[in-house]
C-alpha positions as CSV (number, residue, x, y, z in Angstrom):
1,X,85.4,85.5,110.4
2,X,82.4,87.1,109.4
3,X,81.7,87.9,105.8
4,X,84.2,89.8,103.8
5,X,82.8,92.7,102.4
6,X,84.2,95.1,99.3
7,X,85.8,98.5,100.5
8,X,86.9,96.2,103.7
9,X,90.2,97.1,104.8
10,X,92.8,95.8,107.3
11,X,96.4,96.4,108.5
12,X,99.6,95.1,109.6
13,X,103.0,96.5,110.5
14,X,106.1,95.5,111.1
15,X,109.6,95.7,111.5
16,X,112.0,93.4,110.0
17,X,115.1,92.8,112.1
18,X,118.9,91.4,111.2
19,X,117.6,88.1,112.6
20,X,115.0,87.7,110.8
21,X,116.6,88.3,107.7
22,X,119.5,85.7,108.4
23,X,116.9,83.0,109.2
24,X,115.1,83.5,105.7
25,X,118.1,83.6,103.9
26,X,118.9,80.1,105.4
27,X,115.5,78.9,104.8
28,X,115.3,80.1,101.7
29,X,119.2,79.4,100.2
30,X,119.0,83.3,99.1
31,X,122.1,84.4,100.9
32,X,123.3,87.0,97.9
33,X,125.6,89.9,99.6
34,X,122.6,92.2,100.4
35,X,121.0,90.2,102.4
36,X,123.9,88.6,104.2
37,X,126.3,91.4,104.4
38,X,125.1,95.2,106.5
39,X,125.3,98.1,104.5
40,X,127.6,101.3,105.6
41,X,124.4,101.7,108.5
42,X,124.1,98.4,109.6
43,X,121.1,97.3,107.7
44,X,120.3,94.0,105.4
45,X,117.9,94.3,102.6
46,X,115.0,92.1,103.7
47,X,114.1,89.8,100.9
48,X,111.4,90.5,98.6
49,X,109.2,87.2,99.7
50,X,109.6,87.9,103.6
51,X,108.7,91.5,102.7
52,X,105.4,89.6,101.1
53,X,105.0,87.7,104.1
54,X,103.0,91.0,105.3
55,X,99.9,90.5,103.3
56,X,99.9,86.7,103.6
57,X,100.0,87.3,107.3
58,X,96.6,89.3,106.8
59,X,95.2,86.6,104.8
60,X,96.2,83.9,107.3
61,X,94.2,86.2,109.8
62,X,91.3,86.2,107.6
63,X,91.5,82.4,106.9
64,X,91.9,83.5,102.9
65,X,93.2,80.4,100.4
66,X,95.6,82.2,97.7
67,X,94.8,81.0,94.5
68,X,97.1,83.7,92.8
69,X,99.2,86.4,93.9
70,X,101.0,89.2,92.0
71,X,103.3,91.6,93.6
72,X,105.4,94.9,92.1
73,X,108.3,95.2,94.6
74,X,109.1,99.9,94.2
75,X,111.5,99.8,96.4
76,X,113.9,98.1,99.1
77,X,113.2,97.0,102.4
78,X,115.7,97.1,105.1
79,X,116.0,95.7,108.7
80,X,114.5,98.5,111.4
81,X,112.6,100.0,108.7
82,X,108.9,99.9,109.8
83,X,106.7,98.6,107.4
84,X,102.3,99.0,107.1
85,X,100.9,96.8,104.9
86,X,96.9,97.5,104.1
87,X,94.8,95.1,102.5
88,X,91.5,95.8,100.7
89,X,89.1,93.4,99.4
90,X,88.2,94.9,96.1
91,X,85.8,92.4,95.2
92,X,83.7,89.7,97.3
93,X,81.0,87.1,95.0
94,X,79.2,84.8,97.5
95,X,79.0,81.4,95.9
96,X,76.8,78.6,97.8
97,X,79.9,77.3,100.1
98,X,82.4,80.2,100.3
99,X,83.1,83.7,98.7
100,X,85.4,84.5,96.0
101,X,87.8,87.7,96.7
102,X,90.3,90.0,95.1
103,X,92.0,91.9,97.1
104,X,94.5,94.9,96.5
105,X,97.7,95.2,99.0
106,X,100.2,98.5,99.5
107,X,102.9,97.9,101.9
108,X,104.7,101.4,102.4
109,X,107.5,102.4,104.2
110,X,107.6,104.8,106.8
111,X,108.2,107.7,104.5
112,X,104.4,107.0,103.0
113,X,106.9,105.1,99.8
114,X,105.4,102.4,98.3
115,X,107.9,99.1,99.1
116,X,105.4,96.4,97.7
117,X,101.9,96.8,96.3
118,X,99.9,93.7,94.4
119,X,96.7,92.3,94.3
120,X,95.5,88.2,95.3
121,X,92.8,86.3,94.3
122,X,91.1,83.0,96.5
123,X,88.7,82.4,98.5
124,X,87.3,82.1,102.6
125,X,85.0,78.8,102.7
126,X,82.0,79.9,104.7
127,X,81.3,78.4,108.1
128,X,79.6,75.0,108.1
């Protein structure tokens, strides 16, 4: 990747589906009611942490080491609800062998509702 730089933003949706949500429940031994049993339309309540998996899917794309993560989960998510996650680097400071980030993430809905909004910190080692 080339250099992040502060303003920088990127995007990813999604769409959670009944599947999905089983699998992490399995994976993750979180198989309370909600996320196991459909509500009167059919739809689990996807997870909090696979609904987080949107902005470490970004930082996986942008080769990004987490050092810390914070998240404020407004809302529910459910399976066939569209999700867009944007990420913004709100800070970049080059150091000699990588750069140091924050980054600010809102994941919204596809009513414009907030669902998950945080901020990371870490790092991208430069290229060698």
């Amino acid at each position: 990747m080339s250099h992040p730089v502060e303003g920088e933003t990127h995007t990813f949706e999604r769409t959670f589906t009944t599947g999905e949500v089983e699998r992490f429940a399995d994976l993750s031994g979180d198989r309370q009611p909600q996320h196991t049993e459909p509500d009167d339309e059919g739809r689990l309540m996807v997870h909090g942490l696979l609904t987080a998996t949107l902005p470490t899917k970004v930082g996986g794309d942008l080769e990004v080491l987490a050092t810390e993560m914070t998240f404020q989960f407004c809302r529910p998510v459910y399976t066939g609800q569209p999700i867009a996650c944007t990420w913004t680097f709100d800070s970049v400071e080059e150091r000699d062998d990588r750069y140091a980030i924050t980054v600010d993430v809102n994941c919204k809905n596809g009513e414009n509702e907030a669902v998950l909004t945080g901020s990371i910190e870490g790092l991208i080692w430069k290229d060698t």
